[in-house]
N, C-alpha and C positions, 0 to 999 in steps of 0.2 A: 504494500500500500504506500510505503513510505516514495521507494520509486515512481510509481504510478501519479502521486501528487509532486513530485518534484519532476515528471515532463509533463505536467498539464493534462495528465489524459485525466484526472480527477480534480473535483473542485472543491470535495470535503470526505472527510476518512472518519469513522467513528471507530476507534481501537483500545484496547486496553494496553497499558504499559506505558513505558515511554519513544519517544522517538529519538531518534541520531543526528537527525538534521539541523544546522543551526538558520537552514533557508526553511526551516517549518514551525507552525507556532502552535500549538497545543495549551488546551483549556482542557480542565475536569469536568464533566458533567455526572458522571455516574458514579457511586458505590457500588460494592457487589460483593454479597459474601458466598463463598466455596464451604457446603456441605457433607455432611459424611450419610450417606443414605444406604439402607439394606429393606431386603422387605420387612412384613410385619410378622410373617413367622419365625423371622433369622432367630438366632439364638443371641445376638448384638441387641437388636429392638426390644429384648424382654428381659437384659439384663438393667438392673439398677445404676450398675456403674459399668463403664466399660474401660477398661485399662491398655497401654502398650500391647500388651501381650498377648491381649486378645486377636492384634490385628496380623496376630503372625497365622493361624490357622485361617486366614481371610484368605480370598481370591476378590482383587480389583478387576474393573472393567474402566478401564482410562477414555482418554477422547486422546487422536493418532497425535505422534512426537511433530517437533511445532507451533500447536495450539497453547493459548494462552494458559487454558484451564489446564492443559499436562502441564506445562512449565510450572504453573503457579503451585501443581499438586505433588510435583518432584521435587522442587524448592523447598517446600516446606517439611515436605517427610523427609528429607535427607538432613536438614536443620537440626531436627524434631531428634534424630538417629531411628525413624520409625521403619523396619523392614516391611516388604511389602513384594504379594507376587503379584503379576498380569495376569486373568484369565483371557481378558480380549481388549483390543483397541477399537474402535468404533470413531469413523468422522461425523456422527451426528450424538446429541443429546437423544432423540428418541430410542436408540438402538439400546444405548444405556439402562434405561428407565424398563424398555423391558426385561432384558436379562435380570437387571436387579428385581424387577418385582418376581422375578419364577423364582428367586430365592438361588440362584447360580451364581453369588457374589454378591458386593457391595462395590459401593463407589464414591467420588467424593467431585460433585456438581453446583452448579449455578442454582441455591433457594429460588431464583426466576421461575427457573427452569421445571422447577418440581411442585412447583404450589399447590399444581390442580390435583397432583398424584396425593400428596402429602393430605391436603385434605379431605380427598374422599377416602382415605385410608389404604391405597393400593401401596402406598409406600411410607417408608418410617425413618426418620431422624436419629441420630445419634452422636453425643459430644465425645469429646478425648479432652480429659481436662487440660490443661497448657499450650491446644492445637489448633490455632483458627488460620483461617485463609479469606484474606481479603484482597482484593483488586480494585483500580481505579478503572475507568475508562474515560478515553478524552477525544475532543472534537478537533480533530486536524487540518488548515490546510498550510496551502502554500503563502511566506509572509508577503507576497508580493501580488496574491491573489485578488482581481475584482469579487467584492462582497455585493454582488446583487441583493436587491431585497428580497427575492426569493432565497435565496443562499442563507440570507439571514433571518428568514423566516423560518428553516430547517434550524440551524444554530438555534434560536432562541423558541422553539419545538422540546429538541433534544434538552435544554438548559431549566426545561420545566418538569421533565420526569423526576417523578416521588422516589429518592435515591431508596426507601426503603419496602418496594413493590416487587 
C-alpha cells in the first residue's frame, strides 16, 4: 500500500501499523483489540482461569504470514515466551471463526470480527492474565496529495468510527 500511495495509483490507504515513508502522513483513527477465542465447548471457555500452560496442548489457526493480525499475534506471544502450535493458516477471518467454532482449535482475532459469533454464543472469549494485543490503524496518504472534499469526506467518515465497536 505504502508503494501504491507513493506512485499515485492511491489517494488514501486505511492500515494498521506504521508507515516508512517520510513522503506519507498518517493519522490514527482506529483502536482495535486482538482476542483469544475457542468454542464454547473447548475445555479453555469453561475453565475459571486459564494459564500459560494451558496454551501448550492448544492448536492455533492464525490468519497467513504478513498480515497484521499474524504479526501482531507472533509479537506478542514470542514477548509473552508463550509456545504455540499452527493447526492452519487461513487468508480470511471467516475461515477462522469456523474451525474455531467445530472446536478444532482456538485463535487469537479482531473482537470486530467476532461480535456477532460471540454473542449469539457460537463462540467464546478467553483472557491470559498479563497478555493483551492491541493495534492502531491509520489513514494514509501521500503528503503532497490533493484532498478533494470527497477525499475528505472518507477521512472524516473513517475519523468518526466508535474506536470501541
Amino acid at each position: 500500500l505504502e508503494t501504491m500511495l507513493l506512485r499515485d495509483e492511491l489517494d488514501l490507504a486505511l492500515i494498521e501499523g506504521t508507515v516508512q515513508s517520510e513522503y506519507l502522513i498518517s493519522s490514527p483513527f482506529m483502536q482495535d483489540e486482538l482476542i483469544f477465542i475457542a468454542a464454547p465447548q473447548s475445555v479453555l471457555s469453561t475453565q475459571k482461569k486459564v494459564v500459560a500452560a494451558d496454551l501448550d496442548r492448544c492448536k492455533f489457526f492464525v490468519r497467513e504470514a504478513g498480515s497484521g493480525t499474524r504479526d501482531l499475534f507472533e509479537q506478542v506471544m514470542q514477548e509473552q515466551k508463550l509456545r504455540f502450535s499452527i493447526a492452519g493458516v487461513y487468508n480470511n477471518a471467516e475461515s477462522i471463526k469456523k474451525a474455531v467454532a467445530a472446536d478444532l482449535g482456538i485463535s487469537v482475532i479482531s473482537r470486530r470480527a467476532v461480535r456477532t459469533e460471540l454473542a449469539r454464543g457460537e463462540l467464546c472469549t478467553f483472557r491470559l492474565p498479563g497478555v493483551a494485543f492491541h493495534r492502531t490503524f491509520n489513514i494514509v496518504h501521500h503528503k503532497n496529495k490533493y484532498i478533494s472534499s470527497e477525499l475528505k469526506a472518507v477521512i472524516e467518515l473513517c475519523q468518526k468510527i466508535d474506536p470501541l465497536q
